[in-house]
N, C-alpha and C positions, 0 to 999 in steps of 0.2 A: 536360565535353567530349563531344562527339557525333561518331561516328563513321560518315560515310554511306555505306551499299552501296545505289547506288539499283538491281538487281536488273537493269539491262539488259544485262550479259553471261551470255554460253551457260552452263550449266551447271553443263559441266567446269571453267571458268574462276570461278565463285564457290565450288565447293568447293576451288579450289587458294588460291583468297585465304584463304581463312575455314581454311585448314589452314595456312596458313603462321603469318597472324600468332595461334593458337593456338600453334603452338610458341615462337614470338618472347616472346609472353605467358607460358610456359610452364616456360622454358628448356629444355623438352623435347631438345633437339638440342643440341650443342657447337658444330655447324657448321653457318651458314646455307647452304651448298653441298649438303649431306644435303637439308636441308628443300627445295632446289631441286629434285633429286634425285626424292624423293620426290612433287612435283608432278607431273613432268614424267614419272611412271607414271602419277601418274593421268588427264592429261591426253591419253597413248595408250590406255590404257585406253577414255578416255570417248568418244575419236574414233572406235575401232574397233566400239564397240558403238552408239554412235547416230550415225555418219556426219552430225557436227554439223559447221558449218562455221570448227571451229575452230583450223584448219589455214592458213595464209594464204599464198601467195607471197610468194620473198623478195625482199623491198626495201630499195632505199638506206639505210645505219645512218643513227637519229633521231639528231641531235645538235644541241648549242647551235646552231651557226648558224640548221642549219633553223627550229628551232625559235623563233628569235627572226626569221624573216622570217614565220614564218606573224602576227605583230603587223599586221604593216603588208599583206599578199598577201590581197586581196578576191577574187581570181580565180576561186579551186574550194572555195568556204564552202557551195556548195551542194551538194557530195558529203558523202557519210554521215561521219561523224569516224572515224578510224581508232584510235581508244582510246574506252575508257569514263569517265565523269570522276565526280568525288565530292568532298566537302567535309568538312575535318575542320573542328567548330566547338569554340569555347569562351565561355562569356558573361560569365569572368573574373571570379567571384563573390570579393569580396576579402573574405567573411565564411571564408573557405578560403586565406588565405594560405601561399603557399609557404616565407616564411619564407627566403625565400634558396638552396634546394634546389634541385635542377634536378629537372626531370619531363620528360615526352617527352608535348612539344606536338601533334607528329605521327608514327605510327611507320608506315610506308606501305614497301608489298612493292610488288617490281618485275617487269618491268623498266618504270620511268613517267617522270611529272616531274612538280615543282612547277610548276605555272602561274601562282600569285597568290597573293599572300600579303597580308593588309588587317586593320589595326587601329585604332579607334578611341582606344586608350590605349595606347601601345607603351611597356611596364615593363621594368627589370631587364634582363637577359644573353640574349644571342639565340647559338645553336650549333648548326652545319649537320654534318652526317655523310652522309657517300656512301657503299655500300655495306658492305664490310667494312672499314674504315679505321678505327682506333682513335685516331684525334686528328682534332680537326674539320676539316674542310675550311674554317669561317667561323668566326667567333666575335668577339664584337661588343656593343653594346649594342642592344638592340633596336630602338627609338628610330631606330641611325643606319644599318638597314637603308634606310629611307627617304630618307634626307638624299641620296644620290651621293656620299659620300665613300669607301666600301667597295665593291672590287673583290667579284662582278662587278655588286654593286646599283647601277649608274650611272642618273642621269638621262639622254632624259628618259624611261624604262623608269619610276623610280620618284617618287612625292611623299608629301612631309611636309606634312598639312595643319597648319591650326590645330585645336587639343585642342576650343576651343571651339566651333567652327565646324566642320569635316569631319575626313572620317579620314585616315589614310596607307593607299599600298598599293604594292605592287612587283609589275609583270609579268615582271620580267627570270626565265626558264625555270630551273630547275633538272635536269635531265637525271643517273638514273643508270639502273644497269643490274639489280641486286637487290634494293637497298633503299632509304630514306633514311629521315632520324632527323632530328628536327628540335626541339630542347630552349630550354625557358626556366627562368627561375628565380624569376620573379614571376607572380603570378595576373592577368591582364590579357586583356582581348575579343580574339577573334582568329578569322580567317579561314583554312584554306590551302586553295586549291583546288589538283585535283590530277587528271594523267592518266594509265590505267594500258592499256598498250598488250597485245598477243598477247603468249604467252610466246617466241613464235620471232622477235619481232620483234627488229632488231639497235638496243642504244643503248648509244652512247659517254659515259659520263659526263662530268659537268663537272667540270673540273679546270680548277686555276689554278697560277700568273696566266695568262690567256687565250691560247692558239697564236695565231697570227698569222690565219688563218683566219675565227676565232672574234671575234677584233677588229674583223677587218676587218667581219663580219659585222653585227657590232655600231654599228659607224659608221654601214654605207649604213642600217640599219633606224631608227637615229636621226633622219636625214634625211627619211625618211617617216613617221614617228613624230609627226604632230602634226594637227590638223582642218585639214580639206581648203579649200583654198582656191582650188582647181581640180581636173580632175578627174586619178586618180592611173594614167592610160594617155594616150596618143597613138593621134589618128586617122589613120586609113591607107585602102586600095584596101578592106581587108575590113572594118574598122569602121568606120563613116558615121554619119551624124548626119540625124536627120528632125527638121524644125521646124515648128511652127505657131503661129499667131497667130490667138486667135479671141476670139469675141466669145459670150460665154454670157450669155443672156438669163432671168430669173426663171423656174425651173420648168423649164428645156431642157437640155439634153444634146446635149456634140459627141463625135464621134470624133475623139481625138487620132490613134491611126495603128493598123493592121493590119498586120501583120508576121507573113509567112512560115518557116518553119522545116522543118528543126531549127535554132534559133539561140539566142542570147543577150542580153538587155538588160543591158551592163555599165553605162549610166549614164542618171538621169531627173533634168529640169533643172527647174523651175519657176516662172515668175514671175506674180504677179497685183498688178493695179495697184488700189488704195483702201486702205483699214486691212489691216494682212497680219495681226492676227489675228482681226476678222469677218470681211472676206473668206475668210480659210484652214476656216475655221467649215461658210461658203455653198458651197464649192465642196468636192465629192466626187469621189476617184481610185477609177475600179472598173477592174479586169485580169481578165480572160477566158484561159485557157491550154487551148489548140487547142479543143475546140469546148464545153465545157462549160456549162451553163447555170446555175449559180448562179457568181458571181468569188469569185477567190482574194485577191483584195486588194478591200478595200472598207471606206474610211477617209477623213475631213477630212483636208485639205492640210496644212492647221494642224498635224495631231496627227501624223499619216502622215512628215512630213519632219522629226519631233520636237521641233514648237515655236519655242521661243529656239534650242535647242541647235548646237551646232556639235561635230560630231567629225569620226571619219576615214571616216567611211562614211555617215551622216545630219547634214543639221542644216540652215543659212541662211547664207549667207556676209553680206559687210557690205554688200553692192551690194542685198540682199534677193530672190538668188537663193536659191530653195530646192532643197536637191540630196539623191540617194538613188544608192550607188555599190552598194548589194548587188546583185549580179547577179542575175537572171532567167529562167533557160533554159526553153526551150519545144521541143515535139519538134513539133508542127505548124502551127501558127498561133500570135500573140500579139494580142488586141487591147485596148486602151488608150479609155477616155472619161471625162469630167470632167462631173460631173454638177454645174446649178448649184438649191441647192434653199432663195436664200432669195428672200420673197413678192413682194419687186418690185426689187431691186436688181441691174443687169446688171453683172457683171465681164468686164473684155476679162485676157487670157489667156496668156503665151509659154510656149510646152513644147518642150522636144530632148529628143531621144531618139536614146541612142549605142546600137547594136546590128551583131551579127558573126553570121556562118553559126556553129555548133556541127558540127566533124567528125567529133567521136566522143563524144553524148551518151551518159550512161551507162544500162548498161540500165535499171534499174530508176530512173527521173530521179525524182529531188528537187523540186515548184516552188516557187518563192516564195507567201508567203502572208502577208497583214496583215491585222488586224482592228480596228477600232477598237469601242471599248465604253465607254460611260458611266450612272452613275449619279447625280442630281444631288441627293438628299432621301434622308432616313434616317428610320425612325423610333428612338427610345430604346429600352430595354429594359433591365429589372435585371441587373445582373453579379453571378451567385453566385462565390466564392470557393473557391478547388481545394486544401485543405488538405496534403494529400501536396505537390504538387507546389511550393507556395508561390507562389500565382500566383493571376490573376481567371480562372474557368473559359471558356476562350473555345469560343466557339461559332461554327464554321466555316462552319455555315449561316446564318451572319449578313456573313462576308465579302464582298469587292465582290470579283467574279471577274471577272478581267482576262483571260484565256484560259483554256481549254479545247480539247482538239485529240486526236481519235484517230487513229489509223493508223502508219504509221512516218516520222519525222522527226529534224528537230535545231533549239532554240529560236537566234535569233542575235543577240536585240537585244530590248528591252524599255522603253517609255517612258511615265509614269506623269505625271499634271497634277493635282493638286490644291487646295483651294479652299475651305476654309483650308485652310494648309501643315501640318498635323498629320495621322500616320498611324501607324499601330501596325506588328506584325509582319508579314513578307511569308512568304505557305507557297506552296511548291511539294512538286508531287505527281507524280511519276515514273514512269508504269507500276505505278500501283495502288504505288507505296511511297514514305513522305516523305523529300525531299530537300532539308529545309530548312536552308538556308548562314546560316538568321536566326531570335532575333534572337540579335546577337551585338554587346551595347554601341551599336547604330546603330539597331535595329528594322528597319523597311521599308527606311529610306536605306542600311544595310549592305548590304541586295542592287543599290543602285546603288552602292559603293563611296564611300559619304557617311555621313556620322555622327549624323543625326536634326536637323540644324538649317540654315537657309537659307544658302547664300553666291550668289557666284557663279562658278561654277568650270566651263570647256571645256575637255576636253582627250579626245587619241582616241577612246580607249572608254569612257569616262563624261562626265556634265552631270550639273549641280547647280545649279539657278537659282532665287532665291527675288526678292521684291521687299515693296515698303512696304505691300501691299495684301493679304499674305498669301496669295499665289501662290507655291505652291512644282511647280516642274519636275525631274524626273528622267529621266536619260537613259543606258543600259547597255548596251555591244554584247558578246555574246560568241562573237564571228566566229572568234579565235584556236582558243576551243575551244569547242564547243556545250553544251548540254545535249542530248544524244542521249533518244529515246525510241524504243519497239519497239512499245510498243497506244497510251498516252496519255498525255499531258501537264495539268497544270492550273496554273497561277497565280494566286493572291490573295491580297487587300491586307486589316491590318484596317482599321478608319472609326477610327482611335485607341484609346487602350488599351482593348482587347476589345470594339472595335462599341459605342463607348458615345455620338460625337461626328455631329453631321449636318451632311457635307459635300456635294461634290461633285468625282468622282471621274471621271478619265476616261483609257483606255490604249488605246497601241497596239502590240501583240508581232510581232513579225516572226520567222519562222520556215522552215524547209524542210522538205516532206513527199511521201509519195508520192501521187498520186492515187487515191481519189478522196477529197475530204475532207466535212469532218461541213458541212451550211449552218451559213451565219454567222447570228446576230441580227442582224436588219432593224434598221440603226442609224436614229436618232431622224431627223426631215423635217428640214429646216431651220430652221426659227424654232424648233425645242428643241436644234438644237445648238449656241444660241448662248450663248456666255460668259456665267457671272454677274455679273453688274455688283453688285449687290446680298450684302452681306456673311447669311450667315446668322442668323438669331438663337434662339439656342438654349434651351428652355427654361429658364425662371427663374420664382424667386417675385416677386413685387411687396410687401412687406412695408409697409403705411402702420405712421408709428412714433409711438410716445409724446414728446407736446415736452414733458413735464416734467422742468425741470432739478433739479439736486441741488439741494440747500440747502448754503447758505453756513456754510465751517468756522470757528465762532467759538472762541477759546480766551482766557479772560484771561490771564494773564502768573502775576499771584501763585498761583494754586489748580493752573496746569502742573506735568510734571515736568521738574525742572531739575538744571543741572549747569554747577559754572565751575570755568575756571583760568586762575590768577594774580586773585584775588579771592573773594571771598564774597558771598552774595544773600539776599535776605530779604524776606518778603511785608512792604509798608509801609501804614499808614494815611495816606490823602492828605486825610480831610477838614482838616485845620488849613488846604490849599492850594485848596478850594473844592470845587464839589460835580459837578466837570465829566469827572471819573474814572471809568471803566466800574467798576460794584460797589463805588466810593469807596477801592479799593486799588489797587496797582501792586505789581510785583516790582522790588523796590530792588539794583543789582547795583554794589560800589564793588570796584572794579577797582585793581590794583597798579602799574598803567602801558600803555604801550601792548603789543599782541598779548595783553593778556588778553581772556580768553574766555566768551562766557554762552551755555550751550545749552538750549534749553529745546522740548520734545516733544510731537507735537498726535497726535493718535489720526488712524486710518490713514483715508486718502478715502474716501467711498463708490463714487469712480466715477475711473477715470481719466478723464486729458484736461487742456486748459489752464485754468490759474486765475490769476487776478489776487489780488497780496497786498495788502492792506492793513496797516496797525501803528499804532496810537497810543501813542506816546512823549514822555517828559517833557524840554523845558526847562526849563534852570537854572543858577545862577550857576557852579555845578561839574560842569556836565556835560563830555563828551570829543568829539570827531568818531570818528564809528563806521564800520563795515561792514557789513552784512548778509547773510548766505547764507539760501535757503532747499533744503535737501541740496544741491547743484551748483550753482542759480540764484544767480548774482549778484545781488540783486535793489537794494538801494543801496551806488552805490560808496562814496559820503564823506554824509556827515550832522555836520554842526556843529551838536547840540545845546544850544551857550550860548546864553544868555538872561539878563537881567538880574532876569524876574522868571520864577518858577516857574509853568508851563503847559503844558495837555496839546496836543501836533499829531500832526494826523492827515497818513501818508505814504502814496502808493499808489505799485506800481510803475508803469514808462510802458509795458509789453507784457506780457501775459500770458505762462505758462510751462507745461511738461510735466509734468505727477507723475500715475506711476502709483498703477493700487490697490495693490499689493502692498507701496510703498513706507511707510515711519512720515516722516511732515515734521517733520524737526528744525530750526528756527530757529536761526540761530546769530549772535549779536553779538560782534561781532570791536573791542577801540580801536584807534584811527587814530593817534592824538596829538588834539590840547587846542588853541583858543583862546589867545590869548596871554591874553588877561582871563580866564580860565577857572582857579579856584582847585581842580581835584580832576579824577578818574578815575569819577565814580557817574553813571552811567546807571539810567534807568528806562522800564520796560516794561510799558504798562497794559494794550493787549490786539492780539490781531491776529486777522484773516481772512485765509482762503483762498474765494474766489469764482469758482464755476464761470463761466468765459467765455459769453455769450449766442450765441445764433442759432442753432438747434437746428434739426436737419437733420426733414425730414416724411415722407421715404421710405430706402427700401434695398435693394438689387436683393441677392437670392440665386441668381445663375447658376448652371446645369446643365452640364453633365448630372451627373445627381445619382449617384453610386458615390460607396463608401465602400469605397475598394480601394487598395494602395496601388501609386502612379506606377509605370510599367513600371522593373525595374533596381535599384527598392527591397527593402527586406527586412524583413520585422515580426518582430520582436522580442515572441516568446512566453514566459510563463513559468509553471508551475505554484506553487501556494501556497509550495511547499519548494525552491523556487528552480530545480528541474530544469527542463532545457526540453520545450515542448508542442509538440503540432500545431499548427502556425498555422491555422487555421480560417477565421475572413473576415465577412463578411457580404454578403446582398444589399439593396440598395437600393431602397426601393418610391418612385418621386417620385409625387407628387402630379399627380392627371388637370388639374387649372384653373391656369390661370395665375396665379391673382392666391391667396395664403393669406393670410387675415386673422387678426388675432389672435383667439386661444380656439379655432380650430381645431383637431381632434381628429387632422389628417394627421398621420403620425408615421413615421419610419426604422424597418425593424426590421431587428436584425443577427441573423443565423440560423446555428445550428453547423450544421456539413453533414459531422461526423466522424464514423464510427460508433462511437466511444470516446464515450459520454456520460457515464461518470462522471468524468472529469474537466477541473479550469476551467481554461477558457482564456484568455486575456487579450489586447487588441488595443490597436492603435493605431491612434482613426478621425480621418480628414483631412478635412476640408470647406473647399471656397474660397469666400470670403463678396466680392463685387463691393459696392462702396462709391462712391455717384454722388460723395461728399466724404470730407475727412479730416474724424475726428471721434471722438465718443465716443460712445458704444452698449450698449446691454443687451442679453446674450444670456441666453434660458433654453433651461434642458436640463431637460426636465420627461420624468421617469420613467412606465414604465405598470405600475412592479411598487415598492416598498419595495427591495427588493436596492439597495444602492448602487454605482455603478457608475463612480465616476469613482476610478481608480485611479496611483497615480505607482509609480515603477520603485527598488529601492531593495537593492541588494547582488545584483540577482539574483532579487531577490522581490516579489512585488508587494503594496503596503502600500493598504488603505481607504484612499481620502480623501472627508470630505466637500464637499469644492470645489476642485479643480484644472484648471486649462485652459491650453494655451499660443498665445497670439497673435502670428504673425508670427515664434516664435521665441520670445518673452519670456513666462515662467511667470507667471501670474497665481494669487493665492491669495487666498482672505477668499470670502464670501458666505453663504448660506443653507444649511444642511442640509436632504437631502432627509428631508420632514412628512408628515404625514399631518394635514390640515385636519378636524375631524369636526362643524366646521358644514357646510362645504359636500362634505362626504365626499371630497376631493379629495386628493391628494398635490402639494404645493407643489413647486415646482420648484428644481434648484440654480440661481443667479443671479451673472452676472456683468456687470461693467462693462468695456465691450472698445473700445479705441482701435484704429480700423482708420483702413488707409490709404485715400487715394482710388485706386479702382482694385481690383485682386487683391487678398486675405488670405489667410493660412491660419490655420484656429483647428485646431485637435489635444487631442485628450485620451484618458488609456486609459481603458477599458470592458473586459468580459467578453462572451462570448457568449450569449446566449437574454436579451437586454433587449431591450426598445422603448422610445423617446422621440421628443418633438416638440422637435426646436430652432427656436426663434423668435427672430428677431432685431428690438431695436425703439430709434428712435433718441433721444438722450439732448442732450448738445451736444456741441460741436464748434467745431474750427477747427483 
């Protein structure tokens, strides 16, 4: 759990926090009233000696109402926040189970409030505490803070997503006065954001069940509480509405309107007629505020009204008006133009624009500011591994920076496109200190209140939109409460776990600041803002593969190992019955009656994958109707082998079957019952195959990006010889510069400890995903550059040599080659497996230690 002071309160007010929750931590004090107490010395104290302005006029007590109309009141988001805000995180490692204990999820000093609280796995017992009260104010299952069914977590304040699909979160405000306590009893991802106001400010806690007031409040904010689908004011004598309709021609640029102040843009309407999102691409919104020469807003239509999305303040209604309700104030002028920048396509144009006089702009005015920024190409780069930390060492200088912004401000909205829909963690950076709310169970989508996977979800202050093409859209206001800044701001995204993926990234941050601000990057012309149509493709091997198939498992019958019941078996001489008998024997099996049983046992595959069985079996005047298994394979249901004269027939089955390598093929004959002319129970079994299936695949793609790291969320599992546990360590990944590796190529993975503990081993667990143009069967080698054996299985805690272990898909494969040393060819032979992959994704997995090299080569075998 992480605890954020993002550093933008005075002084005086971080040593009162940072002294409080030390004694809370501490028990230092009997009475949270002392520790008050003792603040609010130091707090005159600090005034008197650095005349800081942490003194404030007193204003209306904060309480639930208020604070559940600031949800839906777009009015004054562009005045500075009247608190500081911060995020308790937790990323709910369940390798750290609570075990059913309660712990203190968040212990946060007053006087503040809970503003949001978001989880992507809500576990176990949820218990709310307002300041000094010794029984909780809430108490609950976690889980059904989200549902609406607990007072005061009502819809539609709160939602329950799908687990698999998004998260849960609850806006409904918590308001106290000195403290609050916020406990669970399971280890689980969780979010709480939270606001901590002056000390002299007055707040009315929340208590329940809700004053009449407080309900009532709760009602009308309900009502507004949902994406707009008009605008959420009335036009009047002072607010008026400016329209145009124009016509923007390849390469031109109109002025939409100039506008006088001091005033206000409460609302921007927008329509364009052809594809709304090339068109939203071509045409460009720049804002000008009083006379400045670079804009404050300068962003695609497209990106700038947040795409798909629809909320309470940004989005596209169903009519395919595009609308923007954050307000805009200006103290002298406003001017407004649509630039259109694609090479020969004209769009015709509707814009309104709602705007009022401003009577008492504030001094020090806030203006609106948008930037759009994209990146659409990445290149790869190895991921070393951060062994402390348990994690791929990410490198922030590799992020896609989504803003940037000095001066003093408050962020208020955030919307993120992607392409493919995969992105890693989101960092935010605070006046030179991190303020990162992620990851927490969601990655990047946690900081839009979504859970790491597409739906399609609208509602106030978040969007979540994905599609079949691997478009994923995000979209996050945070108008209620800001992120405040006092020098800088920054946001950024990673390209997937740790900047290892090449997408195409593109955002738009909506923010208030003072004048004057930093220039924007010159966003791309128009014909490179245009959408990828075009899926990426990401580095890969090209592997051509070997089409030679296994050889055919032959086994006679009498020279197997066998086993019956309810009868006896015996190797038979068949010349008396002619000379048509493989080896002139059979295995003679006379049986007791029906369900007796002949098993008999073929040495293990060389290769998984499908095989066709073969069997040559004796007719004869006492033979029985049989059955067949081959381990689980049905292979014949009923076989009448009477016969009036004695002769061998050959049966094959009518579809091939599954058997892996690791599997032993046990044949098994099962009696049915008898011919009525049939005088006895003796079967005979001269020989059988197992034949690998033909059509042997010629290639096999080995997709990128090549890390050998594991999945954000995951946990590696280390261990020293003696069972204790190690550093996790890691490795980095070197891919190969050519696209195309042929076989006997020398490219090879190397896994690198990066501990400065070198004397002792470490042990991992590497993941590779192998892309399969078909289902099939395949040879993989893992060919060593040392002797050291390195393929290792997990075994009490400890890790045990193996010379051949791998798991494919899940399923342990065992058998192959020990790693050799060749000394014709001075070579080290490689360990060798036969792998049934599916069409599509695999994962192959196996343990290693750290300071090896190898070449895995994969090469195709058959299939089907």
């Amino acid at each position: 759990m992480n605890k954020i002071d993002n550093g933008r309160r005075p002084v005086w007010r971080r040593i009162g926090i940072h002294f409080i929750e030390h004694m809370l931590k501490h028990d230092r004090l009997l009475s949270f009233h002392a520790c008050h107490c003792a603040v609010w010395g130091l707090v005159l104290f600090a005034v008197m000696v650095s005349g800081s302005r942490a003194w404030s006029a007193v204003e209306p007590a904060i309480r639930f109402s208020s604070l559940i109309e600031r949800l839906t009141d777009l009015s004054g988001v562009y005045q500075a926040p009247d608190g500081d805000m911060g995020v308790v995180v937790s990323q709910g490692n369940e390798d750290d189970d609570a075990g059913g204990e309660w712990y203190a999820a968040a212990e946060l000093p007053g006087p503040g409030a809970v503003t949001r609280i978001w989880s992507s796995d809500p576990r176990g017992r949820f218990r709310l505490y307002i300041d000094d009260a010794e029984k909780p104010l809430v108490e609950c299952d976690f889980d059904e803070v989200f549902q609406g069914g607990v007072e005061p977590f009502k819809k539609p304040f709160v939602y329950a997503g799908s687990k698999s699909v998004d998260a849960a979160w609850s806006y409904v405000p918590i308001p106290y006065s000195r403290r609050c306590r916020i406990e669970l009893n399971a280890r689980c991802p969780y979010q709480i954001d939270y606001a901590l106001f002056l000390l002299d400010a007055s707040v009315e806690p929340l208590s329940l069940p809700l004053s009449k007031a407080d309900a009532a409040a709760m009602t009308a904010a309900a009502k507004a509480f949902t994406p707009a689908s008009k605008e959420p004011y009335k036009l009047s004598k002072t607010l008026k509405r400016k329209t145009l309709l124009a016509t923007v021609s390849a390469g031109a640029r109109v002025e939409a309107a100039t506008l006088e102040g001091p005033g206000v843009i409460r609302g921007l309407r927008v329509k364009w007629r052809g594809d709304k999102d090339a068109g939203g691409r071509d045409l460009m919104l720049k804002i000008f505020w009083d006379d400045e020469d670079a804009p404050s807003v300068w962003a695609p239509l497209y990106d700038f009204f947040g795409g798909r999305a629809k909320t309470l303040a940004v989005g596209r209604q169903d009519d395919d008006v595009h609308y923007c309700y954050l307000p805009m104030p200006f103290a002298r002028k406003a001017s407004l133009w649509i630039e259109n920048g694609a090479e020969s396509e004209t769009h015709r144009v509707e814009i309104s624009i709602d705007s009022e006089p401003l009577d008492h702009p504030p001094e020090r005015l806030r203006t609106f500011h948008a930037q759009w920024r994209r990146e659409n190409d990445f290149a790869l780069h190895p991921v070393p591994y951060d062994g402390q930390r348990g994690e791929p060492r990410r490198n922030p200088a590799l992020n896609y920076d989504a803003f940037k912004a000095r001066g003093d401000g408050h962020v208020v909205g955030a919307m993120l496109n992607l392409r493919p829909g995969i992105s890693g963690a989101a960092r935010v950076s605070v006046d030179e200190r991190a303020w990162p709310p992620m990851p927490a169970g969601g990655g990047a989508a946690s900081f839009f209140n979504a859970a790491g996977q597409e739906s399609a979800l609208n509602r106030p202050l978040c969007a979540n939109l994905g599609d079949v093409n691997g478009v994923s859209e995000f979209l996050r206001l945070f108008t209620p409460f800001p992120i405040d800044f006092r020098t800088q701001c920054e946001i950024g995204f990673e390209r997937g776990p740790a900047n290892t993926l090449r997408t195409d990234m593109s955002s738009v941050v909506y923010w208030y600041q003072e004048e004057p601000h930093e220039p924007f990057i010159q966003p791309d012309p128009g014909p490179a803002r245009e959408f990828r149509r075009v899926e990426f493709v990401q580095p890969e091997w090209r592997v051509e593969g070997e089409t030679a198939s296994p050889q055919p498992l032959v086994i006679e019958g009498e020279t197997a190992l066998a086993a019956a019941s309810g009868g006896v078996y015996e190797p038979q001489d068949m010349r008396p019955y002619g000379p048509n008998w493989s080896g002139e024997r059979q295995l003679r099996f006379e049986g007791l009656g029906e369900e007796s049983m002949l098993e008999v046992q073929a040495p293990r595959f060389d290769y998984s994958g499908y095989y066709d069985f073969e069997c040559v079996l004796t007719r004869a005047p006492d033979a029985p109707v049989i059955q067949m298994f081959v381990n689980h394979n049905d292979i014949f249901q009923a076989i009448d082998l009477y016969d009036k004269q004695v002769m061998p027939v050959t049966y094959k089955s009518s579809q091939p079957s599954f058997y892996h390598a690791s599997e032993i093929p046990i044949v098994k004959m099962i009696l049915k019952g008898r011919n009525a002319d049939s005088s006895g129970w003796t079967a005979g079994l001269d020989c059988f195959s197992l034949i690998a299936h033909p059509d042997a695949p010629q290639s096999l793609t080995v997709r990128g990006p090549f890390y050998l790291n594991p999945a954000e969320g995951e946990t590696l599992q280390a261990f020293t010889p003696d069972g204790a546990p190690a550093l996790p360590l890691g490795f980095a990944a070197k891919p190969p510069k050519d696209a195309v590796i042929k076989p006997g190529s020398s490219k090879a993975f190397e896994i690198k400890a990066v501990s400065a503990d070198s004397d002792r081993a470490e042990y991992y667990l590497v993941k590779m995903t192998v892309e399969a143009d078909r289902a099939g069967l395949y040879r993989f080698d893992a060919a060593p550059h040392s002797s050291t054996p390195f393929l290792l299985s997990q075994e009490s805690d400890s890790m045990k040599e193996q010379p051949a272990r791998l798991l494919v898909n899940g399923i342990p494969l065992e058998g192959g080659d020990e790693t050799l040393f060749d000394a014709e060819t001075h070579q080290r032979l490689p360990v060798r497996f036969a792998v049934p992959l599916n069409q599509g994704s695999n994962e192959l997995i196996w343990m290693t230690r750290a300071g090896v090299s190898f070449t895995p080569r994969v090469y195709g075998l058959s299939v089907n």
